[in-house]
Steps between C-alpha positions, in 0.01 A plus 500: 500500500223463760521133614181277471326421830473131562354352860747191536813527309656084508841460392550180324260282352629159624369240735491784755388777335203264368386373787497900642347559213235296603457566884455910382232429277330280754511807734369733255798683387645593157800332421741580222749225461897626393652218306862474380482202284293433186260287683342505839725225602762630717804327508411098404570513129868572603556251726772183403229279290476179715346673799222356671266624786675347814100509599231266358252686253206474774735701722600721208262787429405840559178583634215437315637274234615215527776304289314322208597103421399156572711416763553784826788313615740554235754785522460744244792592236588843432283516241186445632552749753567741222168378332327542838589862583386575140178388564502635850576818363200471259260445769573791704275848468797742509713728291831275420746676292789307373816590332506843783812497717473684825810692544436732842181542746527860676288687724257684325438898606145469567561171696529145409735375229651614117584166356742579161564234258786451250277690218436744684188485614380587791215368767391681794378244767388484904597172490777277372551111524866387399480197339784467299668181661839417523638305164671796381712572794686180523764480799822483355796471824834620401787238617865661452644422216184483281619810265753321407375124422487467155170249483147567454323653825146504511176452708229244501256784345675452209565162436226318289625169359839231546588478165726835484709311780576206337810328584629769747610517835211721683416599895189594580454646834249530744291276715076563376282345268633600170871481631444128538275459186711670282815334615321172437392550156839637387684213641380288199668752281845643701700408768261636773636625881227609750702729745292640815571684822330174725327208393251465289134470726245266289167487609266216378287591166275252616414349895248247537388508167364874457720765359669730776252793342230346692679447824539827465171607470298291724767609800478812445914526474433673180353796683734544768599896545851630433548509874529138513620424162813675569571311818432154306616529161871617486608285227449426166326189450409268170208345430628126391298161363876360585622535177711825596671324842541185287677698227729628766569180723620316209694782348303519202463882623833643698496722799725660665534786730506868331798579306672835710652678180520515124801465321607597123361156369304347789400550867729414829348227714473508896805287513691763325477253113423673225328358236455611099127564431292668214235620657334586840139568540395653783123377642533768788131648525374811414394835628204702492509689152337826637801768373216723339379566876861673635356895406278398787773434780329178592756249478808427662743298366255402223245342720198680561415622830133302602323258711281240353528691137377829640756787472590630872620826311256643225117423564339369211796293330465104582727186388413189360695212415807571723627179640399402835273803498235350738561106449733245365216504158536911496703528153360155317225446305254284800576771739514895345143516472426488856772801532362663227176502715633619829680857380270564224223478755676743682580756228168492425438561872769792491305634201179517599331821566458817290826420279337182388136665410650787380685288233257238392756236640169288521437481145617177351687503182415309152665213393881495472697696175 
């Protein structure tokens, strides 16, 4: 089969792959959008259904668009971000295919990349933006004894709603956002323990009256490079009205500190007590999903080898939507757009010359399929 040449091959057609979406038609190249899901919606319609934006809705959008609704300071619920991307998605002048899972990117003989899906079709590209996020490579750690405990183990990515848990004895582990959130909204249903490596860090939703979002913003702290991030932020930290370190002071919520080994019917505490529990749910992070890209030799350990979401190994294959990329806002909704910018600016850059004329790269697609 001769593979189809495409100028801009994007893997995933999320929040990240969107807004890329967006930043290569803007610099007049041809993108064709590689979707796993049904919809252009990336991961959001799978998330545990009381999520909310830790961000306002004015701080909430992707380039060009922003979130629709009377009032810009409330946080949006999963939904609505799903209803956003949709019509994100709708506005865009590019090729988006959904329901196409990329399974490998290789070099291509004549030079740039063969990108192969699980159909079997093929796309021959010079360029290639992975997109694809990180909600289906959840972190899972491995604690000894854990192939043995007879309880449910599971991660945050797959927990959607408290009921299941009623009445049991559950630890949830881990010390972000939806560690605490979760463990708060079960602990109406189950007997709830928070167990974490160090204290939880809360950081005021709210400081004089304007959400943190805009703090952000107008200082600038939003935008601060990886350099520096790394130096400042080496914790974990939640986002709290109060209600979360209330929860915990007055032990409507319990902590304690992580648990060191499973056992057949529970986990073994740091005092050596061991304790009968049903289930353990692990909000531990994720990783970047980018398996399909291993033919190429460009990760190690899983992580992709680049600076600022431009590949130091293979010209002409960019990231978006890694966290931390090039800011604390790289992998969220307020802040992948301006990353999106930056390295599909400089594919384009990389592109330009006879390759690009030679290819129509220029011409602009009709209106998504």
């Amino acid at each position: 089969m001769t593979p189809r040449t495409e100028p801009v091959i994007i893997v995933g057609g999320g929040q990240s792959g969107l807004a890329a979406a967006r930043a290569a038609v803007a610099v007049g190249l041809r993108p064709v959008v590689l979707e796993a899901g049904a919809e252009p919606v990336g991961s959001w319609p799978d998330y545990y259904d009381s999520l909310t934006l830790f961000s306002p809705a004015r701080y909430s959008s992707l380039p060009g668009m922003p979130f629709a609704g009377a009032d810009p300071d409330r946080y949006p619920t999963r939904d609505e971000v799903v209803a956003y991307l949709r019509r994100y998605a709708g506005s865009i002048d590019a090729d988006i295919r959904t329901g196409v899972r990329v399974t490998e990117v290789q070099p291509h003989p004549g030079g740039g990349y063969l990108v192969r899906t699980a159909t079997g079709d093929e796309f021959a590209a010079p360029g290639v933006v992975a997109a694809s996020g990180s909600f289906n490579n959840p972190y899972l750690p491995t604690l000894p004894g854990q192939d043995d405990y007879d309880g449910e183990v599971g991660h945050v990515a797959h927990y959607r709603r408290p009921e299941p848990y009623a009445g049991k004895r559950v630890v949830v582990v881990g010390a972000g956002n939806s560690a605490v959130q979760v463990a708060h909204e079960l602990a109406s249903h189950a007997r709830v323990t928070l167990t974490t490596r160090a204290p939880i860090q809360f950081v005021p939703q709210r400081i004089r009256g304007r959400d943190l979002h805009h703090w952000l913003r107008v200082t600038g702290a939003d935008r601060l490079p990886r350099s520096v991030l790394t130096r400042l932020v080496r914790h974990a930290a939640v986002l709290d009205t109060g209600v979360y370190r209330d929860a915990i002071a007055t032990g409507l919520l319990a902590r304690r500190e992580m648990f060191t080994a499973f056992s057949p019917d529970g986990v073994v505490w740091a005092d050596g007590s061991r304790e009968q529990v049903d289930a353990v749910i692990f909000a531990t992070g994720y990783r970047p999903h980018l398996d399909y890209l291993a033919p190429l030799g460009t990760l190690e350990r899983g992580m992709p080898r680049q600076a600022g979401g431009i590949s130091a190994t293979h010209p002409g294959l960019v990231y978006v939507g890694l966290e931390f990329q090039r800011s604390f806002s790289s992998n969220t909704l307020r802040g992948v757009g301006r990353d999106a910018t930056h390295v599909v600016t400089a594919l384009a850059a990389g592109m330009s010359g006879g390759t690009r004329g030679r290819s129509g790269l220029t011409r602009r697609v009709s209106a998504p399929r």
